[in-house]
Each structure stands twice: as C-alpha cells, then as structure tokens.
C-alpha positions as CSV (number, residue, x, y, z in Angstrom):
1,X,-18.2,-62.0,-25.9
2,X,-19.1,-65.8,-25.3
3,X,-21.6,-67.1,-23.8
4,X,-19.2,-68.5,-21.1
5,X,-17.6,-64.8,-20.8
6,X,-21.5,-63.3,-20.6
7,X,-22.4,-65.7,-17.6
8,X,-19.1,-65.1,-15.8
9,X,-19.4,-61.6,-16.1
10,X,-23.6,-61.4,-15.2
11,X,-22.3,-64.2,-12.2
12,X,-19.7,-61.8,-10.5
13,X,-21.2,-58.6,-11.0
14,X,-24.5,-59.9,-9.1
15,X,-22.1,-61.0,-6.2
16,X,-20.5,-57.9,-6.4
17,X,-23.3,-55.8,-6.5
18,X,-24.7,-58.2,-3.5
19,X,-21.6,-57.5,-0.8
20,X,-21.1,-53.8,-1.8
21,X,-24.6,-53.5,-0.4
22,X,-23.5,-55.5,2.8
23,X,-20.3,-54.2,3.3
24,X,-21.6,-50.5,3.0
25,X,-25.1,-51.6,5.1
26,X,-22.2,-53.0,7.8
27,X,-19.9,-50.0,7.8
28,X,-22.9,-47.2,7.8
29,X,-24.2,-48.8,10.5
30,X,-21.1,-49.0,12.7
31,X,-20.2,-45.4,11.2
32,X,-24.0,-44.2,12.5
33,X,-23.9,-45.7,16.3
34,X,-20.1,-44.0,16.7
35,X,-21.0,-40.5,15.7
36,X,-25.0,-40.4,16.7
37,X,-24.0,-39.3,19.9
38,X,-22.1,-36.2,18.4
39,X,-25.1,-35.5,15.8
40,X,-27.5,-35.0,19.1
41,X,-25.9,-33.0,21.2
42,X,-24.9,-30.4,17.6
43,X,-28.5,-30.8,17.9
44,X,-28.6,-31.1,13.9
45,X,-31.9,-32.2,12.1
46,X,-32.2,-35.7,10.6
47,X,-32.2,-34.3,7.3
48,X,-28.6,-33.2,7.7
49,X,-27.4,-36.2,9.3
50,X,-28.7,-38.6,6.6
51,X,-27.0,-36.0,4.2
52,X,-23.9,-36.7,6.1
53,X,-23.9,-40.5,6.0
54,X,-24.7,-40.3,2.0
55,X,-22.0,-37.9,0.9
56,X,-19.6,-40.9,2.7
57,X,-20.9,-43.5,0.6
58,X,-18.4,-43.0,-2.5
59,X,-15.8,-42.9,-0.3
60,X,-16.8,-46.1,1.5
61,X,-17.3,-47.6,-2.6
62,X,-13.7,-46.5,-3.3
63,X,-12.3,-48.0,-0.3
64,X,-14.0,-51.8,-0.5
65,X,-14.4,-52.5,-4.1
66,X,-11.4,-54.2,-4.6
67,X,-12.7,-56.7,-1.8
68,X,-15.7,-57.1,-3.2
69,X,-14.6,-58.4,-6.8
70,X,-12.1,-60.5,-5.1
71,X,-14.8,-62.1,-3.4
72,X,-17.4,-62.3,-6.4
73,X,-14.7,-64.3,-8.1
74,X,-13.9,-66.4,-5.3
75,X,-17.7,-67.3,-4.9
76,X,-18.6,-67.4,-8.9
77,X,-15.4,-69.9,-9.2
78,X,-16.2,-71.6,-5.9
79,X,-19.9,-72.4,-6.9
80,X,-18.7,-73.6,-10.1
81,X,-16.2,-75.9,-8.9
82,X,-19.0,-77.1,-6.5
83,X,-21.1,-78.0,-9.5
84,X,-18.7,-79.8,-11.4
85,X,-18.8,-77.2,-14.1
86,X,-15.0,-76.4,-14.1
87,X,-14.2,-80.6,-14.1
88,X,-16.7,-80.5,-17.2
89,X,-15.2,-77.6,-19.2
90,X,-11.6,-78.8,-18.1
91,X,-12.8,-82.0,-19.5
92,X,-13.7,-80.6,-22.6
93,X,-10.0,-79.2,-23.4
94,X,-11.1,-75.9,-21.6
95,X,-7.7,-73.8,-19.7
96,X,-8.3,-72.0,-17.2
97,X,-7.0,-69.1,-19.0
98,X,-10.2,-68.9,-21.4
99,X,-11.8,-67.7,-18.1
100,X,-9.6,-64.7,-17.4
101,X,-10.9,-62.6,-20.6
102,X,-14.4,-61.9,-19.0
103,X,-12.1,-61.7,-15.2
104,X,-9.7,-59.1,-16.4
105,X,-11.8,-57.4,-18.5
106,X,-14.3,-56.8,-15.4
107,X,-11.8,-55.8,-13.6
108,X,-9.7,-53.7,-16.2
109,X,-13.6,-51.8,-16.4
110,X,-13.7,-51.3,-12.4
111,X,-10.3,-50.3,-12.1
112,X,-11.3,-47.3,-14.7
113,X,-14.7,-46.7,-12.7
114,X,-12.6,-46.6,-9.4
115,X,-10.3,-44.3,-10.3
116,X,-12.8,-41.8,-11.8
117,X,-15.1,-42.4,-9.0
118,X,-11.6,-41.8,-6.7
119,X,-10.9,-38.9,-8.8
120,X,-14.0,-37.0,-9.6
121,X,-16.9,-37.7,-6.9
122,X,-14.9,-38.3,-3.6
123,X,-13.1,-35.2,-3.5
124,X,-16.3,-33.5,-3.4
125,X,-18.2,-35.3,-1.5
126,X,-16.0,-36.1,1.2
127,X,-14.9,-32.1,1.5
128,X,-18.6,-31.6,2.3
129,X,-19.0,-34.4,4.2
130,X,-16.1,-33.0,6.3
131,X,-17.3,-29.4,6.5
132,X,-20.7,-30.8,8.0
133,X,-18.5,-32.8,10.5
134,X,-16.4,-29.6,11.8
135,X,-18.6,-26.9,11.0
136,X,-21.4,-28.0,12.4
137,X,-20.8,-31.3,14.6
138,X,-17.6,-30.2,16.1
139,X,-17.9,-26.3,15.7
140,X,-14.7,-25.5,14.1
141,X,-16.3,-22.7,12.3
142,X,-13.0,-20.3,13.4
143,X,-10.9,-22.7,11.5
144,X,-10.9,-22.2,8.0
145,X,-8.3,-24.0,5.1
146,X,-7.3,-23.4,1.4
147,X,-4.9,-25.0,0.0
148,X,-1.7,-24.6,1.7
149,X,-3.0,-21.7,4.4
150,X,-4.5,-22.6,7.7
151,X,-6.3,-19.3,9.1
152,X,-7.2,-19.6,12.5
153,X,-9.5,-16.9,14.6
154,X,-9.0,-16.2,18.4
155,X,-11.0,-14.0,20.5
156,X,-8.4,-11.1,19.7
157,X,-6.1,-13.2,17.7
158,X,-5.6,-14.8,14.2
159,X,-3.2,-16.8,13.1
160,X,-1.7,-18.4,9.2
161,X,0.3,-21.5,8.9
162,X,1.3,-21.1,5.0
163,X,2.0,-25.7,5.3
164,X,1.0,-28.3,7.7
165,X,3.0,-31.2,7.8
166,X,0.5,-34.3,9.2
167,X,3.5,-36.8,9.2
168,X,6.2,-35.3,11.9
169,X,3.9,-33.2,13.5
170,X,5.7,-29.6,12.2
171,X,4.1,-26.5,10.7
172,X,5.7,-23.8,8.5
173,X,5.7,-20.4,7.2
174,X,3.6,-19.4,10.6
175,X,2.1,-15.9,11.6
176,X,0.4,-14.8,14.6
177,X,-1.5,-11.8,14.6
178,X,-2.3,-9.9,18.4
179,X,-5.1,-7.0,18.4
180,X,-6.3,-5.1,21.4
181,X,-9.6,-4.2,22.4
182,X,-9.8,-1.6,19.6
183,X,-8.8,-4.8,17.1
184,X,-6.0,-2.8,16.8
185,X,-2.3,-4.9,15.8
186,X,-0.3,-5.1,19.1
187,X,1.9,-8.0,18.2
188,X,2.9,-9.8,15.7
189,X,5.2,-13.5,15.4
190,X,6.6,-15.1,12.4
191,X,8.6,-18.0,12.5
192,X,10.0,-20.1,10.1
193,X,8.7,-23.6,11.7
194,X,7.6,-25.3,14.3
195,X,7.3,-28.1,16.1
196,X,5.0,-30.2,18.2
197,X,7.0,-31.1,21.5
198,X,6.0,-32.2,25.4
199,X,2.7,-30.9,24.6
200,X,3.6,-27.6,23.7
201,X,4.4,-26.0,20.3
202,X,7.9,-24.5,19.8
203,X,9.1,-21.9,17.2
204,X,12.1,-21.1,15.0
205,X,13.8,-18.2,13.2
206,X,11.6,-15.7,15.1
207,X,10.6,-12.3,14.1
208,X,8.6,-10.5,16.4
209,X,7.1,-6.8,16.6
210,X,5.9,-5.2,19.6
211,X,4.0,-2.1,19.5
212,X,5.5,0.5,21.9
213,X,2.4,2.3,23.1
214,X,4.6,5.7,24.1
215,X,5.6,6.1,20.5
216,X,3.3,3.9,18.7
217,X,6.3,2.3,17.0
218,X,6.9,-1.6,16.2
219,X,10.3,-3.0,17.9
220,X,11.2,-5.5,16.2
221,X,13.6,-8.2,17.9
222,X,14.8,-11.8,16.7
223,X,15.3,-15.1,18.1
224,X,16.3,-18.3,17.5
225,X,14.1,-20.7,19.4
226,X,11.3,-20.3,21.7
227,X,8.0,-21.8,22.9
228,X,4.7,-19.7,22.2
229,X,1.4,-20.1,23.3
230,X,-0.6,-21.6,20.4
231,X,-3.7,-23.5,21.3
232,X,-4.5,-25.9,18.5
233,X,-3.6,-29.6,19.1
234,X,-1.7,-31.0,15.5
235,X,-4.7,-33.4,15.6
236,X,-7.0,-29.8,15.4
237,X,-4.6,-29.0,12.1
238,X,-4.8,-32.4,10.5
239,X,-8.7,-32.0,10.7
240,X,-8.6,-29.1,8.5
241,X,-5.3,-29.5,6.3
242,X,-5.7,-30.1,2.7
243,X,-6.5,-33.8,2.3
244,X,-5.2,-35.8,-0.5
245,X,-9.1,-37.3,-0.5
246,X,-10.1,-33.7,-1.0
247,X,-8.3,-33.9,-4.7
248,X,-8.3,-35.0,-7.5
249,X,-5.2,-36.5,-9.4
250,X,-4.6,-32.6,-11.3
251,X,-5.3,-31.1,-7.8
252,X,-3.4,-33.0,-6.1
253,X,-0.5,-33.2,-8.8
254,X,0.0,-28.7,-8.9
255,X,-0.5,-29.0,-5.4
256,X,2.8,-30.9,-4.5
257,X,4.6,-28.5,-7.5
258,X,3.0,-25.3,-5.2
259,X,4.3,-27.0,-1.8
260,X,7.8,-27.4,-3.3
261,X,8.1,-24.5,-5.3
262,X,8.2,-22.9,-2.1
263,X,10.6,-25.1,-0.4
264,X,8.0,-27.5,1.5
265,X,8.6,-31.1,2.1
266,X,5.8,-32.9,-0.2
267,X,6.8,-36.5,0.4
268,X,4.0,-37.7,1.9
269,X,1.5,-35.9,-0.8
270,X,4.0,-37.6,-3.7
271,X,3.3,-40.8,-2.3
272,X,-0.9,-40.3,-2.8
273,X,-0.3,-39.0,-6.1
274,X,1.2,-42.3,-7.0
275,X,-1.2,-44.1,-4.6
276,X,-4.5,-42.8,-7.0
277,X,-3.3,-44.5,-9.9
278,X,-1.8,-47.6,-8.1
279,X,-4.9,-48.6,-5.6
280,X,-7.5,-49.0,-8.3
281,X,-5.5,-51.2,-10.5
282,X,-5.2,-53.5,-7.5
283,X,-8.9,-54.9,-8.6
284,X,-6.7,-56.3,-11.2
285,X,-4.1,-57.7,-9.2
286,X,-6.4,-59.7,-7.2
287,X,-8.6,-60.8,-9.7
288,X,-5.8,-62.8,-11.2
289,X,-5.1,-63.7,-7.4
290,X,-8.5,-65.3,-7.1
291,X,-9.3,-66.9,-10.2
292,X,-6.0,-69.2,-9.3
293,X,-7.0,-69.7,-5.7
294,X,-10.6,-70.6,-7.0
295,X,-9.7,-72.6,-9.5
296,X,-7.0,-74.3,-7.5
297,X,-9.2,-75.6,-4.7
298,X,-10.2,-79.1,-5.0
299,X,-14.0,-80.0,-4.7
300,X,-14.0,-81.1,-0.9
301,X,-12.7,-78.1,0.3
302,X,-15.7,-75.9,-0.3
303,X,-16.7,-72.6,-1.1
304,X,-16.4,-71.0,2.5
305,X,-12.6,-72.3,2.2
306,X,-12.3,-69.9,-0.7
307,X,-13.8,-67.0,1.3
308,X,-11.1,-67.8,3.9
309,X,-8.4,-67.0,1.5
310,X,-9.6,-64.2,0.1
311,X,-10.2,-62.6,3.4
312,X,-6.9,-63.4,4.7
313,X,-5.6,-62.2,1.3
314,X,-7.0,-59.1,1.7
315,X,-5.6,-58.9,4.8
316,X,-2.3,-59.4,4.1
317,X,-2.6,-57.0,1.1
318,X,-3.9,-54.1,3.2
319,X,-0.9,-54.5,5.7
320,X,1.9,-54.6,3.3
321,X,0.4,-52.1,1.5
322,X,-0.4,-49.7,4.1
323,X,3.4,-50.8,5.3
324,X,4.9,-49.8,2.0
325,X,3.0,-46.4,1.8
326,X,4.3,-45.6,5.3
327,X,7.5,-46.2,4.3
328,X,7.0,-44.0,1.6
329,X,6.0,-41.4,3.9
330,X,9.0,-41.7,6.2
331,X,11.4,-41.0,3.2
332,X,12.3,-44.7,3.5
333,X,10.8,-45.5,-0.1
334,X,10.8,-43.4,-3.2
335,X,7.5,-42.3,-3.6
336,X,6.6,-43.8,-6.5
337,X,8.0,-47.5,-4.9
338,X,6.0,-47.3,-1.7
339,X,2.4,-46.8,-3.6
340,X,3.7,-50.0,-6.2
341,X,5.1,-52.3,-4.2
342,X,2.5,-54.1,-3.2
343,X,0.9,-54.4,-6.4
344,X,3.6,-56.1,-8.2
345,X,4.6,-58.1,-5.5
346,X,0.7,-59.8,-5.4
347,X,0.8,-59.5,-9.6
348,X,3.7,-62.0,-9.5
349,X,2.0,-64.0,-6.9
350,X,-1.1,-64.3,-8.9
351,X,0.7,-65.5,-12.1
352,X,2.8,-67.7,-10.7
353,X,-0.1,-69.2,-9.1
354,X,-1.9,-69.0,-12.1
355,X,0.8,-70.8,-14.6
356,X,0.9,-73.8,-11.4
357,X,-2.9,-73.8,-11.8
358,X,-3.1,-73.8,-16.0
C-alpha cells in the first residue's frame, strides 16, 4: 500500500473508531435510563445488569457501523479538502479515483467483519441478552421457545403453537392442553390457525376432545370457527418467537426450509436471509457515496456541511431501506428484491456521482 493509501486508511479508522465509541456511549445511555426502572423493581444485582447492557453491544456495532465509516470518510475527506491537500494532489495529476483503493478496500474489510460479527456473535449474545430481559426482568419464565414451537404454561394449562407469524398477527399448528386438579387431561383444542382479532384470538379447523367424567371417554366434536380464551397478547409471542437476530445465516437458511416443508408462510424470514448478506455490503455502497460528496464540496462549504449530508444520507437510506424490506414482507417484493433494492439504487448514485466528480 502507498503511503497515501496507509494515511487514508490510519485517518478513517481513527474516526471510526472515535464515533463507534460515541454512538454506542449515546445509545447505552439512552438504552440504560429506559429500562433502569425495570432492572429495580426485578430487583436484579448490578452485576447482571451491566451483563445485560454488554451482551447488547455487538448488536448495537452491527447496527451503526455503516454510519460510522460514512462519516470517517466524510470527515477524513472534509479535513483534507480544508487543508488544501486534495487541490495539491489534484494539482499534481492525482484522480480522485487513486483514493478509492485504500476507501473500498476498508470498507470491502468491514463489510467481511460485519457480516461475521452479524453472523457469529449477535445471535448469541442477543439470545442471552433477551432471556435476561424476559426471564428475569419481565418474568416470562412459563414461556419457553425453540425453533418453531412456542410452549406456554398456565396454572392448569399448557399450550404449543408449532409457527408464529409476527407480520399479520396469525399463529399455526395450535394445541391447548386442560388438566384438572389431579393434572389430569380434561380437554384438549387443536386448530389449524388463528388469528388476532378485536382483542381476542379466534380459531380454525377445530378439533376438540372433552372428557366425559361418567365414562371417562374423550368426545370428540369439530368446528369451523370459534373464539377461545387464550391469554397471550401477539406482542407476548413476538417476544419469544424465533428471531432472525437469534441466527445465523445457516440457522436461519434450514430454518425457513423447516417452516415451509411444513406448509408455513416464511416470507418475512426469506427476506432476512437476504437482508444478512445485503446490509453489510452497504459500508461499501456508502463509502463510494461519500468519497464523491467529500470530494465534491468546494472549500467554503466546510466540513460540518459534509456531516450534513451524510446524516441526511443515512437517513434517507434507512427509510427506503426499511421501506423496501417491508415491502418484502407484505409479499409486495420478492424477497430477494426487497433486502437489494436499496443497495443498488445508492451504488448507482454513488458512481454517478463519482464519474461527475473524477
């Protein structure tokens, strides 16, 4: 590497390095005075809490390093510009393009680390991080998930939801399980689906089984539709439903071929599949994005202009983006369209700007 490419690339991974810190000071902070309250009254020690609030840290990396090497770049480039040390090596028969080796590179390299650090360490982390927060903030101890199966236990009651479907609300493949005081099987439902509705749950393809106490048979009796008491909110069920944060790509990948080798609907985990690979790449995307906004700028209108843009750039990233994947998981968008939209839209952006620029 050049000398040129060595400075660049010691410039913007110090102010990289420099906002990570502040961004995750900011939103550990903010995170901390929101949930303190909830911490105290679990009456959990301060060992556990700060256990808490470090197992989120990955996540928080994975979510705002693509802002923060879109901001190093702005603020290596701006303070360059500001020097006169882009009019001197433009001067000198320098394009613009010799700087986008140590740039992409950089960001090709953080892209990787993203993805594994997406891949391999937030899944675990943020599954414990959440079992602290249910288990023993919120007390959802009776609630328990793998994989597909929710298993919920009542006073004299459990109940298994085989697929919970976050998106419209709907749960599938659903068994509730009656005892009496002797925990012995009174009653048993299965339905087919249901359906959160007016604040109630309602049921479909029912299959029910009563015990007749005189002969200590089952009757069994059908129905097509009906609402039964079920006290978990579809909030309650999203808590503990398998996450797409809680996987990994291979996870995640034989999950959606489990959910639809049994006739589930797995658009929604389809589009996260695609959205693993697509998000870290996007530190690419806006590299090139930057380095012609950067370089762009004329002298007079200073480095806290740059910051501007590339705030507002993230901005409008994060709401197409998030507007594509919700697309996606409407059924609007092929899957694999909603997570790479965005990207290739802002890719074309940043080299036309770039071949305006050079």
């Amino acid at each position: 590497m050049s000398i040129i490419g060595k400075y660049l690339t010691i410039e913007m991974l110090k102010f990289f390095g420099i906002i990570l810190l502040m961004v995750i000071g900011i939103y550990l902070a903010v995170d901390f005075f929101e949930k303190i309250d909830n911490f105290l009254e679990a009456g959990l020690p301060l060992s556990k809490v700060l256990t808490f609030f470090q197992l989120r840290i990955p996540f928080i990396v994975a979510q705002i390093a693509p802002v923060g090497i879109l901001l190093a770049v702005l603020i290596v480039f701006g303070l360059m510009n500001k020097n006169y040390e882009l009019i001197a090596f433009r001067s000198s028969g320098i394009s613009v393009y010799y700087f986008l080796k140590p740039v992409l590179s950089l960001a090709l390299l953080l892209s990787v680390l993203l993805f594994l650090l997406a891949d391999l360490i937030v899944p675990m982390t943020i599954n414990k991080a959440n079992r602290i927060w249910l288990g023993e903030v919120k007390k959802k101890s009776a609630v328990t998930s793998r994989e597909k199966n929710i298993w919920i236990k009542g006073g004299r009651s459990i109940s298994h939801i085989k697929y919970y479907n976050s998106k419209n609300k709907t749960i599938s493949g659903v068994t509730l399980y009656y005892f009496d005081k002797d925990f012995k099987l009174k009653r048993r439902v299965d339905a087919k689906t249901g359906h959160f509705e007016n604040g109630k749950w309602i049921f479909r393809e029912i299959m029910e089984q009563q015990l007749n106490k005189t002969t200590e048979d089952y009757t069994v009796t059908f129905q097509e539709q009906r609402f039964e008491p079920f006290e978990f909110l579809p909030d309650d069920l999203k808590r503990v439903a398998k996450k797409s944060e809680e996987m990994n790509f291979i996870e995640l990948l034989e999950y959606i071929r489990d959910v639809e080798s049994e006739g589930y609907d797995a658009t929604s985990y389809k589009v996260d599949l695609h959205a693993k690979i697509a998000f870290p790449l996007v530190c690419i995307v806006l590299c090139l994005l930057a380095t012609g906004i950067a370089v762009k700028r004329k002298l007079r209108e200073g480095l806290s202009l740059n910051i501007a843009y590339g705030i507002g750039l993230i901005f409008i990233y994060w709401i197409f983006y998030s507007f594509c994947l919700s697309l996606g998981y409407g059924g609007i968008l092929p899957p694999v369209i909603a997570a790479w939209t965005a990207n290739f839209i802002f890719l074309c952006l940043g080299m036309f700007n770039l071949i305006n620029v050079g």
